[in-house]
One Martini backbone bead per residue (centre of mass of N, CA, C, O) as a GRO file, in nm:
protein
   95
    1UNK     BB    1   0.100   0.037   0.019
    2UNK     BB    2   0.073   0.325   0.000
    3UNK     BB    3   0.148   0.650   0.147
    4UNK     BB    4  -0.136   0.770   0.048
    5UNK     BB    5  -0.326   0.550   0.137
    6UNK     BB    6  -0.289   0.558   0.398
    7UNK     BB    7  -0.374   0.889   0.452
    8UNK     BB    8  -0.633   0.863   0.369
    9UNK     BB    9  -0.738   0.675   0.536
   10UNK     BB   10  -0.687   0.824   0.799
   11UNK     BB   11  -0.856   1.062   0.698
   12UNK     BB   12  -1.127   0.872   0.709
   13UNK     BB   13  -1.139   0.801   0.972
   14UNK     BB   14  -1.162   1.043   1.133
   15UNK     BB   15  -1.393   1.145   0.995
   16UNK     BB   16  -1.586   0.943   1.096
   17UNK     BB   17  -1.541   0.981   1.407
   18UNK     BB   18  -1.644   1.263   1.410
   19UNK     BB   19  -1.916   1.216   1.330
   20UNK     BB   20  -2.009   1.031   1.551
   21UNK     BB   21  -1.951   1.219   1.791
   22UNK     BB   22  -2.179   1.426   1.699
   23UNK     BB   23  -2.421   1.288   1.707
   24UNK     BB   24  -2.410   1.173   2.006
   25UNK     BB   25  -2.393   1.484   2.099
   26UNK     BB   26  -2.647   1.567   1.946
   27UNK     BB   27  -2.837   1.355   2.049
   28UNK     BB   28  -3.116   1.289   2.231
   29UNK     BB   29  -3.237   1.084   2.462
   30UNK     BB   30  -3.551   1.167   2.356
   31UNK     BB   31  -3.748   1.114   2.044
   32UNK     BB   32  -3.935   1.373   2.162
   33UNK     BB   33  -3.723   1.527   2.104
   34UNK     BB   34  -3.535   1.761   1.956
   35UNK     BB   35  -3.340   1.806   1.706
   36UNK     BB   36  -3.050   2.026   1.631
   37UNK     BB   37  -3.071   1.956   1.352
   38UNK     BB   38  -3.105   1.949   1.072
   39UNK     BB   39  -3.228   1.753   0.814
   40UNK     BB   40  -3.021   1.791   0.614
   41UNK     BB   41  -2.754   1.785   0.768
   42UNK     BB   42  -2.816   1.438   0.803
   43UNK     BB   43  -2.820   1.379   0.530
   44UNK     BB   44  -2.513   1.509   0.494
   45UNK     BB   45  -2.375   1.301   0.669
   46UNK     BB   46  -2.490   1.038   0.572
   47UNK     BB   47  -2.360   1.104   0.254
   48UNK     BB   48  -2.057   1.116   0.398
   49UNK     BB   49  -2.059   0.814   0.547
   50UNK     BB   50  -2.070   0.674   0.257
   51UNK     BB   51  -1.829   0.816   0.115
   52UNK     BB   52  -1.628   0.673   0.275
   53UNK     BB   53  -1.686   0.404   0.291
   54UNK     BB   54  -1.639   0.372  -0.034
   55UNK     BB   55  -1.352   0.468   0.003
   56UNK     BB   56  -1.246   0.241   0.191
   57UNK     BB   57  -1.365   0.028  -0.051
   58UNK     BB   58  -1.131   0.059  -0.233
   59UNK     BB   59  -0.940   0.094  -0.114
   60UNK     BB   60  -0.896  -0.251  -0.012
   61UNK     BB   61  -0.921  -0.337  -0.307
   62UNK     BB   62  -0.625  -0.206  -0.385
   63UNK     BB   63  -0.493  -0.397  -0.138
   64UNK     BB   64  -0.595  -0.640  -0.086
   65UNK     BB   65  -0.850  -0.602   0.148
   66UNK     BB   66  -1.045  -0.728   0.403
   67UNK     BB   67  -1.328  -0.648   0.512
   68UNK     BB   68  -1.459  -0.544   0.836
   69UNK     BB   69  -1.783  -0.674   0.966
   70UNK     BB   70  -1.937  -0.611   1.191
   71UNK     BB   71  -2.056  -0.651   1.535
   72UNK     BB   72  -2.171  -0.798   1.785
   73UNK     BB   73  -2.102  -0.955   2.117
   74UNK     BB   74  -2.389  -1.136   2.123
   75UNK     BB   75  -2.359  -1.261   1.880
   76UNK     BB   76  -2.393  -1.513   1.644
   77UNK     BB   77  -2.231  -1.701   1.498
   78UNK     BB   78  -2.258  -1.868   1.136
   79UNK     BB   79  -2.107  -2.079   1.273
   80UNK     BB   80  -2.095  -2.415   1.430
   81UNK     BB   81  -1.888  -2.642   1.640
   82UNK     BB   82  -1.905  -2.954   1.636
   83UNK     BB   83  -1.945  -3.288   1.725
   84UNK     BB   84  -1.900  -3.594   1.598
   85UNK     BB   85  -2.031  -3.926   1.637
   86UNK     BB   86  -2.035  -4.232   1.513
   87UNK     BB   87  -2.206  -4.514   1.492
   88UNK     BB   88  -2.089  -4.677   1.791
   89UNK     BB   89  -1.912  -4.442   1.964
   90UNK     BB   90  -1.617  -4.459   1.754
   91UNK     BB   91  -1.319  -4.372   1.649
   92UNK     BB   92  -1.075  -4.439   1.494
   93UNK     BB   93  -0.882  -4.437   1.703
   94UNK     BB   94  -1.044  -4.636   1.867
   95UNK     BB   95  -0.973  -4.878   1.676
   0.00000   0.00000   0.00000
């Protein structure tokens, strides 16, 4: 990966980052309450956060880099590895 595109990563996280805790700051407690960002604002928020997130996944394809997708702490796994012992209790080992 160059020097550039390193740098531009660098500057594509910041970014997001800022974005993320501007959000946090100003998202109100309760639904109820009124946002202080205006609706467009809000919207183009969204457009630079998607913006972003393409420009990660170029630099990634050009770097054959496999993106990483997020997930929650207590998601259940896509695959789970069982145990499986054949019909009569033995296995090969043990034969």
């Amino acid at each position: 990966m160059s020097e550039i595109s390193k740098k531009e990563r660098q500057i594509l996280l910041v970014m997001r980052k800022v974005l993320a805790n501007i959000i946090k700051d100003t998202t109100p407690d309760h639904r109820s309450m009124k946002h202080p960002l205006s609706d467009p604002t809000i919207q183009q928020i969204r457009e630079c956060l998607g913006l972003i997130s393409l420009r990660e996944r170029e630099l990634a394809d050009d770097a054959g880099v496999q993106m990483e997708k997020p997930y929650f702490s207590d998601e259940k796994p896509a695959a789970e590895v069982i145990s499986f012992t054949p019909p009569g209790g033995k296995t090969k080992k043990e034969s």
